[in-house]
C-alpha positions as MATLAB code, in Angstrom:
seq = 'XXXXXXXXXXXXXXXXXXXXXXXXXXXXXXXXXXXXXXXXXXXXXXXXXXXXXXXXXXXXXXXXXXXXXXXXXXXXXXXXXXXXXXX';
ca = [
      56.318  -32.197   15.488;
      59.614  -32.973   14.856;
      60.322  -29.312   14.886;
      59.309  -28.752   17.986;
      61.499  -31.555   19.814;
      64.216  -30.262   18.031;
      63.753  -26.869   18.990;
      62.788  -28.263   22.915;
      66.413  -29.986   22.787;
      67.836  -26.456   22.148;
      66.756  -25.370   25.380;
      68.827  -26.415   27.995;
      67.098  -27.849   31.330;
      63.375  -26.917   29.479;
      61.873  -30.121   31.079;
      63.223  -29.365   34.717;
      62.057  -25.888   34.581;
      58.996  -26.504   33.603;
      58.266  -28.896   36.364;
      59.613  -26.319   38.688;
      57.070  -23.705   37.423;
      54.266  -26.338   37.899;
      53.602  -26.583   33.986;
      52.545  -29.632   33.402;
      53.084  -30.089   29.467;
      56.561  -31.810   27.732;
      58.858  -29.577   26.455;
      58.011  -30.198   22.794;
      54.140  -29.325   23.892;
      54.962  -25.980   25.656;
      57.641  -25.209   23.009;
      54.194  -25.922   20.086;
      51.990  -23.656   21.853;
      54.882  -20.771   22.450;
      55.512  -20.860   19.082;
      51.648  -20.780   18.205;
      50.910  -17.883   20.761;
      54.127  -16.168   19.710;
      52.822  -16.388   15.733;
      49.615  -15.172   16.777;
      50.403  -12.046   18.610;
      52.951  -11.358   16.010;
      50.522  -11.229   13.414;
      48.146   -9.413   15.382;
      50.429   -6.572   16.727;
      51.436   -6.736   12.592;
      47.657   -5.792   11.820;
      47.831   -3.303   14.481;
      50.931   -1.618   12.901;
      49.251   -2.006    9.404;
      45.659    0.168   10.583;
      47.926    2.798   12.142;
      50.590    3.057    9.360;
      48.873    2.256    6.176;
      52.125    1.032    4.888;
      53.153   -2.985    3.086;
      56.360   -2.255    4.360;
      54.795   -3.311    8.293;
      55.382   -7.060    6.983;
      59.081   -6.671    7.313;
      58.529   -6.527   11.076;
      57.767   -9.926   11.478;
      61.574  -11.168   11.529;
      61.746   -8.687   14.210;
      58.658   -9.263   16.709;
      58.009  -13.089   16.046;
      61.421  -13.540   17.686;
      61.069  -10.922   20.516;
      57.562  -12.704   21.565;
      58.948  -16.500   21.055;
      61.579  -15.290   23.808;
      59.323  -13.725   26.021;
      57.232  -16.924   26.321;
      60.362  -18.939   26.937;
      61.069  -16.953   29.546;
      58.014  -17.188   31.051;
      58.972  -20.434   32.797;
      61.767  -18.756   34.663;
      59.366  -15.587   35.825;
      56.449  -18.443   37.219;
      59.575  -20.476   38.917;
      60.736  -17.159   40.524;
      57.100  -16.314   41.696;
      56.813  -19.918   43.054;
      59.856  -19.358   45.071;
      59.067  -16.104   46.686;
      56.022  -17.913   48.230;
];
C-alpha cells in the first residue's frame, strides 16, 4: 500500500479531482484499482497480440501498453469532471 500513496502523492490535486468527478474513493484507493485495471487489460490486450502473432517477442510490449492504459485511467477523472460540468 505504501506504493500506492506514494504514487497518489505524485499526482498533483488527485484528491480534489476526484471529489469533483463524484468518485468517492482516496487517492491511494483509485490509484490501487487503476493500476489493477491498467495490469489487467495490459495483459489481456498482451494475450490478444500473442493469438494473432504467434510470436514471445509480444511480451516486450508490456513496458509500452501498461503505461499507455495507467494514463488513460488517470485521466479518466478529468473526462467525468468535464462531463459533470457540461450538465
Amino acid at each position: 500500500m505504501n506504493f500506492f500513496k506514494k504514487l497518489s502523492k505524485q499526482i498533483p490535486d488527485l484528491e480534489e479531482k476526484l471529489k469533483q468527478a463524484s468518485i468517492p474513493d482516496t487517492p491511494q484507493i483509485y490509484i490501487k484499482k487503476t493500476f489493477m485495471t491498467a495490469t489487467i487489460l495490459s495483459l489481456g490486450i498482451m494475450i490478444v497480440f500473442f493469438a494473432f502473432l504467434k510470436s514471445p517477442f509480444v511480451i516486450l510490449l508490456i513496458p509500452i501498453i501498461f503505461p499507455i492504459m495507467f494514463m488513460y485511467f488517470i485521466k479518466f477523472v478529468d473526462v467525468k469532471i468535464t462531463q459533470i460540468k457540461k450538465k
